[in-house]
C-alpha positions in Angstrom: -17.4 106.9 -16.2 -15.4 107.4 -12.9 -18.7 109.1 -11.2 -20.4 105.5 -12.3 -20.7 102.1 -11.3 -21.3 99.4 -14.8 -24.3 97.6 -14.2 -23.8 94.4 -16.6 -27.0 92.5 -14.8 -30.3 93.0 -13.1 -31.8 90.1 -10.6 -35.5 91.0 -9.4 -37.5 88.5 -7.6 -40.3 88.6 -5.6 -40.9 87.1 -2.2 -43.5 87.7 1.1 -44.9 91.1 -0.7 -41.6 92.1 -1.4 -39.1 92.5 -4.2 -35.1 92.0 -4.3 -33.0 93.7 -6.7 -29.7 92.7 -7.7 -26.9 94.5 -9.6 -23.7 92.7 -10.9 -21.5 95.3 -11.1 -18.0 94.9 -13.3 -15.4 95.1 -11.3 -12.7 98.1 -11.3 -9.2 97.1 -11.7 -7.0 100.2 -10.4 -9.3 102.4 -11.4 -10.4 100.9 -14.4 -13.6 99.2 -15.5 -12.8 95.4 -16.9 -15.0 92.7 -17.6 -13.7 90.2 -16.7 -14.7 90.1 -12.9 -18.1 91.2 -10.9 -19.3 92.5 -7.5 -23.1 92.2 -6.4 -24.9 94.5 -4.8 -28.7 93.8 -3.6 -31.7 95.7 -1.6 -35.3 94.8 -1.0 -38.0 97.5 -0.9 -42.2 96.9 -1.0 -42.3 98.3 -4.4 -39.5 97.7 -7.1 -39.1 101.3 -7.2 -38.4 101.0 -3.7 -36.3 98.2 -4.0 -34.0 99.7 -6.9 -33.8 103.3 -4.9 -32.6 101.4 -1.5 -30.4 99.6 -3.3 -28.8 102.8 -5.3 -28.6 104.6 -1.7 -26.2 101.5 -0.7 -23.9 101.9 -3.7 -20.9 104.1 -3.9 -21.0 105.1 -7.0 -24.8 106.1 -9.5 -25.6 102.7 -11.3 -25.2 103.3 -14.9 -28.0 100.6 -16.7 -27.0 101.8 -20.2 -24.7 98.6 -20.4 -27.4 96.9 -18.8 -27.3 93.0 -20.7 -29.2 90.7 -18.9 -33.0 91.4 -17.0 -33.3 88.3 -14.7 -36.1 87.2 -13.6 -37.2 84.8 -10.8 -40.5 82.4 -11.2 -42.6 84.5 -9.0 -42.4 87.8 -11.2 -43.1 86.2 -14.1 -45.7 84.5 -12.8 -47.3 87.2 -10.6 -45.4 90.5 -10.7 -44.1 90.5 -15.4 -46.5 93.4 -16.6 -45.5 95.7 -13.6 -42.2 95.0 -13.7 -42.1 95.4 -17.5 -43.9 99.0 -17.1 -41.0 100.0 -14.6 -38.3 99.1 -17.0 -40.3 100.4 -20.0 -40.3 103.5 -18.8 -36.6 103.9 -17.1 -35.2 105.3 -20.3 -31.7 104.0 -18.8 -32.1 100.5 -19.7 -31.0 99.4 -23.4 -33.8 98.2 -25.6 -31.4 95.0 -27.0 -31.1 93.5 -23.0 -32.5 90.2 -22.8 -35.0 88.9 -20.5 -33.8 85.0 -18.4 -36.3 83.4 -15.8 -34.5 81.4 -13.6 -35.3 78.1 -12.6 -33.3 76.9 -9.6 -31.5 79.3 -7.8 -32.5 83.5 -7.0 -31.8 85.6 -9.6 -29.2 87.2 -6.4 -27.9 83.9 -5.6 -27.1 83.2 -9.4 -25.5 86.5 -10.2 -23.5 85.9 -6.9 -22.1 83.3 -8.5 -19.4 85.4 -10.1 -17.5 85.8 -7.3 -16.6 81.7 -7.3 -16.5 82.0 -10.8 -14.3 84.7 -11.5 -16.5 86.1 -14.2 -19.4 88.2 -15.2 -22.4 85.9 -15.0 -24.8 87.9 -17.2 -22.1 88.6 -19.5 -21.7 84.8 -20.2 -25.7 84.6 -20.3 -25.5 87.0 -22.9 -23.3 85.3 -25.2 -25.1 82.1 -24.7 -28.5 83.2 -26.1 -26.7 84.5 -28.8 -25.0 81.9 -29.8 -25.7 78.3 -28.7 -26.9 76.6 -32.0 -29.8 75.6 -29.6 -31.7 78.4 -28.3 -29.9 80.8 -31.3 -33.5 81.2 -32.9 -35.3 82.8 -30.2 -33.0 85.6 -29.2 -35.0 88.0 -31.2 -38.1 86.9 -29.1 -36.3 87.4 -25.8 -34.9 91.2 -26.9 -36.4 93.6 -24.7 -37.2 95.9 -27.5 -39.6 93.2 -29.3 -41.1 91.5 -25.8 -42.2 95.5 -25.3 -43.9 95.4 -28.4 -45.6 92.0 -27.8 -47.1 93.3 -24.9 -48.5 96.1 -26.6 -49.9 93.9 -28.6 -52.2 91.9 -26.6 -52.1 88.6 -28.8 -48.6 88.7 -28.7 -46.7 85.9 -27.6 -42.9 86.6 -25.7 -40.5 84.2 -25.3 -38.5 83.7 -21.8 -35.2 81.8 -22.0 -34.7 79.7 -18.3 -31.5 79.0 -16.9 -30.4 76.5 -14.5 -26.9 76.2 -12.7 -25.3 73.1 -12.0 -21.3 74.1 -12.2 -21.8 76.3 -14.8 -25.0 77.8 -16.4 -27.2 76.3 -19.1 -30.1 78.0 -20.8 -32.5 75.4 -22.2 -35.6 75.1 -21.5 -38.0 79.0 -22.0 -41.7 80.1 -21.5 -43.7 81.0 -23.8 -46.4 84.0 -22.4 -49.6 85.0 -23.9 -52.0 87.7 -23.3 -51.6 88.3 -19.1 -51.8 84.8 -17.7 -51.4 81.9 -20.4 -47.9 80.7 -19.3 -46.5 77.1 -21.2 -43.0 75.5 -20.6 -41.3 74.9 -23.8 -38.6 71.9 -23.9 -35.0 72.4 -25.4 -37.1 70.2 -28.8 -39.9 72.5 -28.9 -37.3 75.7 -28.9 -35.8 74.2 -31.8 -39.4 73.9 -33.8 -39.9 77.4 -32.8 -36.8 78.7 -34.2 -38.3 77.8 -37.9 -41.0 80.7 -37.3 
């Protein structure tokens, strides 16, 4: 663990023909990894390959996705850039299959996972522990597992749910996509979350 930096979160966006990639990083505390507090480190590259080995050339220490939690997502990748960079992560065998995917809506997914610095937290840890359990959005965290989006895709008549978060003092996910086949993208409302938990 000491030859390795804990990547908790993963910010991509994409912006001019480019991508940025963010890592929130827990903190060390004397030598010691805790998680209560972040760092952020971010790069920018043509490619996302590019982007993620600029940005792993910057850090002091390997990236270690394993305890990867959060993938976060700006508007533009899901809405131009989602199948390619799903096949990146699908095939980096580092990232865990039970991470989540998050669009967000306001802010970059940088300037949002930056925000543990103000904080005094880990931002995709909280994120994590809200789609798991806020009685609102509990029903579709199955939906936003990385394992079973990966399969939807697969299947081309799948349909894969995207949590959104929005930060106005503190985080709040309410509102998520719902994406079918390549291009079909609909906004669903906190209400019509809470129908789609029943299926």
């Amino acid at each position: 663990v000491e030859e390795y930096s804990i990547i908790s979160g993963i910010g991509v966006s994409y912006e001019n023909d480019e991508y940025e990639v963010t890592f929130e990083i827990y903190k060390e505390n004397n030598g010691e990894t805790t998680n209560l507090t972040a760092i952020t480190k971010s790069a920018k590259g043509r490619t996302l390959s590019h982007a993620i080995s600029n940005l792993s050339k910057i850090m002091y220490k390997q990236p270690y996705l394993n305890h990867c939690l959060i993938l976060l997502f700006d508007k533009n990748i899901m809405e131009q850039k989602l199948d390619e960079t799903l096949n990146y992560f699908i095939h980096d065998v580092r990232i865990r299959s039970s991470c989540y995917l998050i669009v967000s809506e306001d802010l970059t997914p940088k300037e949002l996972l930056e925000k543990s610095k103000e904080l005094n937290y880990v931002v995709s840890y909280s994120l994590y522990k809200q789609i798991e359990h806020k009685p609102s959005i509990v029903g579709i965290w199955s939906k936003s597992n990385f394992d079973f989006i990966l399969n939807e895709r697969i299947d081309k008549n799948g349909i894969i749910i995207l949590p959104t978060v929005k930060y106005d003092n503190d985080f709040d996910i309410k509102g998520a996509y719902a994406i079918k086949n390549e291009n079909e993208i609909y906004y669903l409302t906190p209400e019509e979350i809470l129908v789609i938990q029943f299926f």
